[in-house]
N, C-alpha and C positions, 0 to 999 in steps of 0.2 A: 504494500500500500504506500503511495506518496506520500513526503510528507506535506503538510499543510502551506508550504512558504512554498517549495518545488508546485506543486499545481496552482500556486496564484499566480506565480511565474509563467505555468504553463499557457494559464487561461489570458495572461496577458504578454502581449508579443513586445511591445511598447517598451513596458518596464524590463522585461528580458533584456531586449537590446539595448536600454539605457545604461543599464546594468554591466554589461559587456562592454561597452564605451568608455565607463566610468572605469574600469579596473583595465583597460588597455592604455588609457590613458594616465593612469599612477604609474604603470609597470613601466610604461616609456620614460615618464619622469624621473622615477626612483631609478631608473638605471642610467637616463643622461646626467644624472649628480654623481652619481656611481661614476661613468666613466672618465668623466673629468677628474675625480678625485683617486683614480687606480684599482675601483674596488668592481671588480669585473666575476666574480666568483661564486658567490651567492645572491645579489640582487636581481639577476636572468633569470633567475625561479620563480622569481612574481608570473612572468608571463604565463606559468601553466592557468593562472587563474581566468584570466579570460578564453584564453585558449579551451579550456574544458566547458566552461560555462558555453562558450560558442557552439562547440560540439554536438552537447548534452542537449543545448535547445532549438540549434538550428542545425541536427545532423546530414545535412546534403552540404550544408557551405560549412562546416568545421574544417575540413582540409586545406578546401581555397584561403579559407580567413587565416588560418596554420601559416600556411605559402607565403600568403600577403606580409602576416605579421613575421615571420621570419626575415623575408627579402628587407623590408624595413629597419629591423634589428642589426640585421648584419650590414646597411648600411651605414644604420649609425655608428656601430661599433668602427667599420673602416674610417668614417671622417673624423672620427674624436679620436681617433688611434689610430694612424695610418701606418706608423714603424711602429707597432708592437705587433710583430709575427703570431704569436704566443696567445694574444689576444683574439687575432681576426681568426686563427683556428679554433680556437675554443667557439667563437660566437657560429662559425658554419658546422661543430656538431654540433651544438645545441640548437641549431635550425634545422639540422636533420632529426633528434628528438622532440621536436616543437611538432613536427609535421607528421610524427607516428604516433603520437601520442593523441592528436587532431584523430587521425587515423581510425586507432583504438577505439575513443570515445564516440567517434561519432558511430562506427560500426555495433558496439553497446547499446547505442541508445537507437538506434533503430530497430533493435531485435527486441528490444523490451516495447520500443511500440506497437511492432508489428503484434504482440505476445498480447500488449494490453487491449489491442482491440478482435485479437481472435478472443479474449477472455470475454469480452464487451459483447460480442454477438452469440458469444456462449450463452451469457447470462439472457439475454431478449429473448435466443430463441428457447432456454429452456422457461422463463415466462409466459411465451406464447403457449405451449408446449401448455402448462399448469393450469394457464385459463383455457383453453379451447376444451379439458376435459371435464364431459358434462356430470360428473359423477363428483360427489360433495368431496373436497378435498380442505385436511387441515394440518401443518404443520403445528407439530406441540413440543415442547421442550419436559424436562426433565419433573417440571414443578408443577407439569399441565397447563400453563401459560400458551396461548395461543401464537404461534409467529409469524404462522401466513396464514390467508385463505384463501381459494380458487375464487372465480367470479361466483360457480355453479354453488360454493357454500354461501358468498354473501348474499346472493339473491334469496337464498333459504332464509337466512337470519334476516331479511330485508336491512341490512346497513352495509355502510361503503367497506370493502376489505382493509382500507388503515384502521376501520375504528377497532375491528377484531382484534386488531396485535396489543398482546397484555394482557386483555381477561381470559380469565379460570375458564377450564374445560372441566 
């Protein structure tokens, strides 16, 4: 199950990619301070955060946006450090990890959704399935509490099947 922040993200594209803007944007920052001041080693790990976040919610462009944000990186890295050898190969495998990792996540997240919506039509169609059977059907739990009921029960009861859920059988 999602969690509650992940599906408001989900449900809103907006804030997603605000989101992703905002943390590509620190990552860039925090590491053109970095590069100017020598510190080239841990501050290129901001980037997974956008980078995943892209993936996660827009997996067909996590790679491209991987690519982009790589090519970018590595250029900054060559113009704020053009003679540190040392540097400009670190930042091109870290753009080769930047861009599998894009890779990874976006392949994840489209098998969980492809997953979430074969579950989604699972659940419709075993609901159709529940109400279309004309024969009184009721879901009870442990305590006799009622949890479902077909149509063919609530028309019996004459009330809507949410009132059912909760009272004693």
């Amino acid at each position: 199950m999602a969690h509650p922040v992940v599906t408001r993200l989900q449900n809103n594209p907006n804030a997603t990619l605000i989101l992703v803007v905002v943390t590509l944007i620190l990552a860039f920052a925090a590491n053109l301070y970095g590069l100017f001041y020598g510190i080239s080693i841990v501050i290129p790990h901001l980037f997974y955060i956008p980078i995943i976040l892209a993936a996660f919610f827009f997996p067909r462009r996590g790679v491209p946006f991987a690519i982009a944000l790589s090519a970018a990186y590595f250029l900054m890295v060559a113009v704020v450090r053009p003679g540190n050898l040392t540097d400009i190969i670190s930042a091109a495998g870290r753009c080769v990890v930047y861009i599998l990792i894009a890779a990874v996540v976006s392949y994840l997240s489209e098998r969980v959704s492809e997953r979430e919506s074969a579950l989604k039509q699972a659940k419709e169609e075993w609901e159709r399935t529940f109400n279309a059977v004309p024969d009184l059907i009721a879901l009870i739990d442990m305590e006799h509490r009622i949890l479902r009921i077909n149509r063919a029960m609530a028309q019996s009861l004459g009330i809507p099947p949410e009132q059912a859920v909760g009272m004693r059988c």
